[in-house]
C-alpha positions as CSV (number, residue, x, y, z in Angstrom):
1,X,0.0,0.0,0.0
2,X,3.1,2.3,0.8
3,X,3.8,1.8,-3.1
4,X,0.4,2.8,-4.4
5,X,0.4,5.7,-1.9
6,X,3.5,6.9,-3.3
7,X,2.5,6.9,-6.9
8,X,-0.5,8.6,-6.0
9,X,0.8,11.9,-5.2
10,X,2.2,12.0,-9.1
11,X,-0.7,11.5,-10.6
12,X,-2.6,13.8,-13.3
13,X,-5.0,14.2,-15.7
14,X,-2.5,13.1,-18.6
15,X,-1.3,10.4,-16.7
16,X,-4.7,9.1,-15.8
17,X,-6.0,9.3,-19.1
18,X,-2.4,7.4,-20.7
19,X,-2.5,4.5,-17.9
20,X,-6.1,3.7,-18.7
21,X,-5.6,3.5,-22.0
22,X,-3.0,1.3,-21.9
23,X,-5.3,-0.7,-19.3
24,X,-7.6,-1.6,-21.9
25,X,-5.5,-3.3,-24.1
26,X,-5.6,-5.8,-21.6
27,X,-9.4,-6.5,-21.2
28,X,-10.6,-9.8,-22.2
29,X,-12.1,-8.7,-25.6
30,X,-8.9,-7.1,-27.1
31,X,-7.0,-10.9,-26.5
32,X,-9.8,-13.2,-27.4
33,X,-10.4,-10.8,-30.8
34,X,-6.8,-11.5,-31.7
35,X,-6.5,-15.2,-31.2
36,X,-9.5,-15.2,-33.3
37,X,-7.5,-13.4,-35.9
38,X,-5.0,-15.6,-35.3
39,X,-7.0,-18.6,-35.5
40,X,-9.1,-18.2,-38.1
41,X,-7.2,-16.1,-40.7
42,X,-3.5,-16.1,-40.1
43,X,-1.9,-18.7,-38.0
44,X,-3.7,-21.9,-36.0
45,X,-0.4,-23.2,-34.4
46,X,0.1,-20.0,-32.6
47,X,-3.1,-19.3,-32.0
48,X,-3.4,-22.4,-29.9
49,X,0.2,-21.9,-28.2
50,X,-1.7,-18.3,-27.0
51,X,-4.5,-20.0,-26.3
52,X,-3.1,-22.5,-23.7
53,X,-1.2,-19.7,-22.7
54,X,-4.1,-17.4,-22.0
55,X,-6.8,-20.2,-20.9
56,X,-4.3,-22.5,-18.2
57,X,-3.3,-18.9,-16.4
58,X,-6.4,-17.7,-16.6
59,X,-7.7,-20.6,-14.7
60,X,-4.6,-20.7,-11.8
61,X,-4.8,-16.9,-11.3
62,X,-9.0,-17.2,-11.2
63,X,-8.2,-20.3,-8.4
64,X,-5.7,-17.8,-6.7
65,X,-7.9,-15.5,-6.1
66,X,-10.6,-17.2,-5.1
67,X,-8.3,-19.2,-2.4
68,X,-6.6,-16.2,-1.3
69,X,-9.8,-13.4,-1.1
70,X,-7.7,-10.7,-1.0
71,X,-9.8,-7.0,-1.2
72,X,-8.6,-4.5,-3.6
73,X,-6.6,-1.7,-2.0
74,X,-9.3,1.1,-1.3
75,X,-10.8,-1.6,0.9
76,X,-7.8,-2.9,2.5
77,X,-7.2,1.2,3.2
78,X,-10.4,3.0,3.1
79,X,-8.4,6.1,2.9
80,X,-6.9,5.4,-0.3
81,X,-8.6,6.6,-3.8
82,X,-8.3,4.5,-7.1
83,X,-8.4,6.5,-10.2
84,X,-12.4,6.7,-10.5
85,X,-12.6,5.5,-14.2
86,X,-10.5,2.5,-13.5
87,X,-13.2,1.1,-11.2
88,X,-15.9,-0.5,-12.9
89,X,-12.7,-3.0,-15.0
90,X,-11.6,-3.8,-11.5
91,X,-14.0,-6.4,-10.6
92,X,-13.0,-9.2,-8.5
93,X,-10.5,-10.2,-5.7
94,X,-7.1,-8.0,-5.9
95,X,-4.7,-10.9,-6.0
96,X,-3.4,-11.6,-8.5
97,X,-3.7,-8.8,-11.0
98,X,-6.1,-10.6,-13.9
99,X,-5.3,-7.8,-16.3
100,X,-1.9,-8.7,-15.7
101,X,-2.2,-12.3,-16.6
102,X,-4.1,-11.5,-19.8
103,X,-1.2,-8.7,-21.0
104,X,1.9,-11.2,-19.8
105,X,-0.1,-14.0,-21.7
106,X,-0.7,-12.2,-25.2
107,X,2.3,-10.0,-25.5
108,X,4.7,-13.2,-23.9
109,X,4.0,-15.2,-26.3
110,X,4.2,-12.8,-29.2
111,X,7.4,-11.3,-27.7
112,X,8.6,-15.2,-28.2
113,X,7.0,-15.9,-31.5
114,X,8.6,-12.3,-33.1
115,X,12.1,-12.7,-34.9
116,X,12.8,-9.1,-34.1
117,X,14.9,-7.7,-31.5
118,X,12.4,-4.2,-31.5
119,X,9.1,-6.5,-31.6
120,X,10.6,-8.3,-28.6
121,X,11.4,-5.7,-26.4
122,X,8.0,-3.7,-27.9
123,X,6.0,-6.7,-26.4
124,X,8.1,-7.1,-23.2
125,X,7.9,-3.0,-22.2
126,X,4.3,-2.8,-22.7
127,X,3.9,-5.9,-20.3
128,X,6.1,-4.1,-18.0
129,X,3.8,-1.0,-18.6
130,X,0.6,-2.5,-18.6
131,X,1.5,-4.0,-14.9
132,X,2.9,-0.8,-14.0
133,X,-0.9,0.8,-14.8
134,X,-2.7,-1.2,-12.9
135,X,-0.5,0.6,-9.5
136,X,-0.9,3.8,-10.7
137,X,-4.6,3.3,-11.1
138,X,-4.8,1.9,-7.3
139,X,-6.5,-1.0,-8.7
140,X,-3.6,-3.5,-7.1
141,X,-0.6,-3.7,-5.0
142,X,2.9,-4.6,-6.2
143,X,2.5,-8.2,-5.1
144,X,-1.0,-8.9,-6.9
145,X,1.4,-8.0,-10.4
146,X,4.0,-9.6,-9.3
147,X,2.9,-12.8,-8.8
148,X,0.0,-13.0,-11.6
149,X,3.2,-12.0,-13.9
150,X,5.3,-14.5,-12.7
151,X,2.2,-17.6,-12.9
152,X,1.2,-16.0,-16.2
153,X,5.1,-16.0,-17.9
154,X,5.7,-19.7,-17.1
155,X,2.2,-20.6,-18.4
156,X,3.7,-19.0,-21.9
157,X,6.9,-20.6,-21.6
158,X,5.7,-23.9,-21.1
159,X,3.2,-23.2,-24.0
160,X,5.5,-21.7,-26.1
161,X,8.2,-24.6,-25.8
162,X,5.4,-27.3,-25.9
163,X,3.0,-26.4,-28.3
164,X,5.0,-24.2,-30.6
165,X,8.4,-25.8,-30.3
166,X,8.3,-29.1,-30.3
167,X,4.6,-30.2,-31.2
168,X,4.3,-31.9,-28.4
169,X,0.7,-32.3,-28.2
170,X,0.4,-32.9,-31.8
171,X,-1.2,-37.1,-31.4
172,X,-2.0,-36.4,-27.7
173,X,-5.0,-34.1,-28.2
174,X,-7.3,-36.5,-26.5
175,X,-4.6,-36.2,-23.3
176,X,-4.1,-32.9,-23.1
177,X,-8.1,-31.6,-23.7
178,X,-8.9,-34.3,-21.0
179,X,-6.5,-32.9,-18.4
180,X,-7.2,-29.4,-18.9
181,X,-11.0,-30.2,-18.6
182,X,-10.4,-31.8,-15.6
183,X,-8.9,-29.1,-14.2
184,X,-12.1,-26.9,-15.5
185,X,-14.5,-29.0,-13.6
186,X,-12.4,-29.3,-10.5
187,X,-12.5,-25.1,-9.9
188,X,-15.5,-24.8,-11.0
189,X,-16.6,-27.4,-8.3
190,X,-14.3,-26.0,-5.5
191,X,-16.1,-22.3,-6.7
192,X,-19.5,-23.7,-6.2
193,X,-18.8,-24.9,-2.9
194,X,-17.2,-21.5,-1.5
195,X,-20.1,-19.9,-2.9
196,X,-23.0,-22.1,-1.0
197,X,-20.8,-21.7,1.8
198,X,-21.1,-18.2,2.2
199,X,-17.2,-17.9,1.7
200,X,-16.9,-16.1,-1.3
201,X,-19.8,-13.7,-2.9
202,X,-22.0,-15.1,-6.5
203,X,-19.9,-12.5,-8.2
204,X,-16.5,-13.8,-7.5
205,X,-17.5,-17.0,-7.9
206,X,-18.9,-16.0,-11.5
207,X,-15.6,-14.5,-12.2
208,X,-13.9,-18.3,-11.9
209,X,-16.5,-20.0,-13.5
210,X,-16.4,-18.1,-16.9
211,X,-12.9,-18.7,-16.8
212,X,-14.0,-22.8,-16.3
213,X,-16.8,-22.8,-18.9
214,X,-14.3,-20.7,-21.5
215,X,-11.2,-22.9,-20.8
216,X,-13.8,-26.7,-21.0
217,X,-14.5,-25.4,-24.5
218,X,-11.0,-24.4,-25.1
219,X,-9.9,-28.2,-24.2
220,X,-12.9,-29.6,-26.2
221,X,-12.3,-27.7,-29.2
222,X,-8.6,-28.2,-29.6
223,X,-9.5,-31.8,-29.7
224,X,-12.1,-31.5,-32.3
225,X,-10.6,-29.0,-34.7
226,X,-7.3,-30.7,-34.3
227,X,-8.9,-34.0,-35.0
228,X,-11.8,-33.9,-37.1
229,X,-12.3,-30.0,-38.6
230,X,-9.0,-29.2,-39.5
231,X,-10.6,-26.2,-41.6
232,X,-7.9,-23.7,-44.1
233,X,-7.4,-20.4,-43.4
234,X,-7.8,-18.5,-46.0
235,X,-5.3,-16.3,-49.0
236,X,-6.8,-13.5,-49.5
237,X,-6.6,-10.6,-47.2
238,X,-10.8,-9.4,-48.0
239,X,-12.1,-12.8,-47.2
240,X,-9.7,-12.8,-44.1
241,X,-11.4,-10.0,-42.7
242,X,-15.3,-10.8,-43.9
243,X,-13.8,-13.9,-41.7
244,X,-12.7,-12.0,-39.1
245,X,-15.8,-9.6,-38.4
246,X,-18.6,-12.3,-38.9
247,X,-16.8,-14.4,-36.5
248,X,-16.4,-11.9,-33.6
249,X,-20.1,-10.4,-34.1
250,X,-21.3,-13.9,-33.6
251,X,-19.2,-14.1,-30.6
252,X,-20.4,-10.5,-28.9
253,X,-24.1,-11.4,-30.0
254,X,-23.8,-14.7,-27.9
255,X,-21.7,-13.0,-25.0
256,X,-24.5,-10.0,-24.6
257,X,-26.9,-11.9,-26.0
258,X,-27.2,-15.2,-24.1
259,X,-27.5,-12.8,-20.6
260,X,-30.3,-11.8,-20.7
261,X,-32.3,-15.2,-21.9
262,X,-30.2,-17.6,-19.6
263,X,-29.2,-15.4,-16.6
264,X,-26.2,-14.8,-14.5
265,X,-26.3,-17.6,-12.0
266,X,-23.2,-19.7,-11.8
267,X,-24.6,-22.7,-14.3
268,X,-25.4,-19.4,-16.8
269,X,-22.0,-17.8,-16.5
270,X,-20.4,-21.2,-17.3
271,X,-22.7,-22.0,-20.6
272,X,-22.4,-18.5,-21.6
273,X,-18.3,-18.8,-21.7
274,X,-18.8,-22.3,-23.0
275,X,-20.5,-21.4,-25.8
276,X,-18.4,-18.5,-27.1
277,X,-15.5,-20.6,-27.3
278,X,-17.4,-23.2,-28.8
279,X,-18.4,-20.4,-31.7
280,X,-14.9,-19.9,-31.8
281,X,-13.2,-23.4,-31.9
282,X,-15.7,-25.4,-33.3
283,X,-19.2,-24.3,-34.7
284,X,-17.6,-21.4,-36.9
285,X,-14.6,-24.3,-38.1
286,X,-17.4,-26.4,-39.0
287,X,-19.2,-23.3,-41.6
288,X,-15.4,-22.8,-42.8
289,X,-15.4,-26.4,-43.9
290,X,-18.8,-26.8,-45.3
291,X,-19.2,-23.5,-47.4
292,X,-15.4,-23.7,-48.7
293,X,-15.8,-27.3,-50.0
294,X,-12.0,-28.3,-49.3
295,X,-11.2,-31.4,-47.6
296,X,-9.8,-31.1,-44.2
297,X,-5.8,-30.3,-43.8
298,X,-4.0,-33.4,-43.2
């Protein structure tokens, strides 16, 4: 708290306005719309090494946080202030920083993927940036970055060196969905339970079990695509992007769209997730293959 106090007595109007900016290049949206990209128009390998990336540390920083119930700084000091238009992203338990894990997530594995000394270090300073935001906001401490940096950077090296590298899950899709699903029911039980236990509050709860229902898909897609759809991307840069926009209007219309017809309670929140990363592994694969009349890739 000593830190956050001490950033802010530099704060201004500039400042505020720069930091959450940069802030939003780390909300959910901005990540998912380009491993769409990625996955449906320009490259499916790296899609999926972000996407196990993104997806495994979203799911230990979601269990951290739930486990460790740790308040966001205004209510562990009720005399500290938060920038004001930083609060309604700052949902959630403080620790660990979830904007963090979805920044280190992205921009690691791109900083890996990139040849490029300058597109390295671009990737590895906005991390570095984008963490240091989320302090000067007053939205989390040193240690909530910290650590969801440090969970988030091994979950893209593992992924980078596994799925990238060496193809190791290339023949073991049926292994590697079936563990990670696992580990999606698992949370999403242990969530349900502090929730009818009065431990934690629906919201939070909801926070870890979109995170569940988004990562199950993630694990049952991978397997089906990888198996069974393995749709083409396609040449031309026009039918990338008609690709690209369909796709993600789908995929707003079923995250806004499913709320209000299914609700918010915990089963709701896990179906919604489910089914947006179903639209984007599987049922939009599927139109790919039947409208383009190619055989699967081999």
């Amino acid at each position: 708290m000593e830190f956050l106090q001490f950033l802010a007595q530099y704060r201004s109007p500039a400042g505020d306005i720069f930091f959450q900016g940069l802030t939003y290049l780390a909300q959910e949206v901005f990540v998912v719309a380009v491993i769409c990209w990625l996955f449906w128009c320009a490259d499916k390998k790296l899609a999926y090494t972000l996407g196990f990336a993104y997806f495994t540390s979203g799911l230990l920083v979601q269990g951290l946080k739930i486990t460790f119930r740790i308040p966001r700084p205004w209510v562990l000091d009720p005399g500290f202030q938060a920038v004001e238009s930083a609060l309604p992203g700052a949902t959630g338990y403080s620790f660990p920083s979830g904007h963090t894990q979805s920044i280190t997530a992205l921009l690691g594995t791109l900083g890996l993927y990139f040849r490029k000394t300058l597109a390295k270090t671009l990737c590895f300073v906005m991390i570095f940036l984008i963490g240091f935001s989320r302090m000067y906001l007053g939205c989390h401490t040193p240690k909530d970055v910290l650590t969801s940096f440090c969970v988030s950077i091994i979950c893209v090296l593992l992924s980078y060196h596994f799925i990238c590298r060496r193809n190791a899950a290339d023949g073991r899709e049926a292994v590697v969905s079936a563990v990670m699903a696992v580990i999606c029911i698992l949370l999403t039980v242990y969530a349900v339970i502090l929730e009818q236990k009065s431990i934690i509050d629906l919201a939070y709860a909801q926070d870890c079990v979109k995170a569940c229902g988004a990562g199950m898909a993630f694990a049952l897609g991978f397997y089906i695509e990888k198996r069974y759809i393995q749709f083409s991307l396609p040449n031309c840069t026009k039918d990338k992007i008609i690709r690209l926009v369909i796709g993600l209007v789908v995929a707003v219309g079923l995250q806004e769209g499913l709320k209000p017809l299914i609700g918010t309670s915990l089963p709701a929140s896990f179906l919604r997730y489910f089914l947006v990363v179903a639209w984007i592994l599987i049922l939009y694969p599927l139109l790919f293959q039947r409208f383009s009349g190619k055989s699967p890739q081999k």
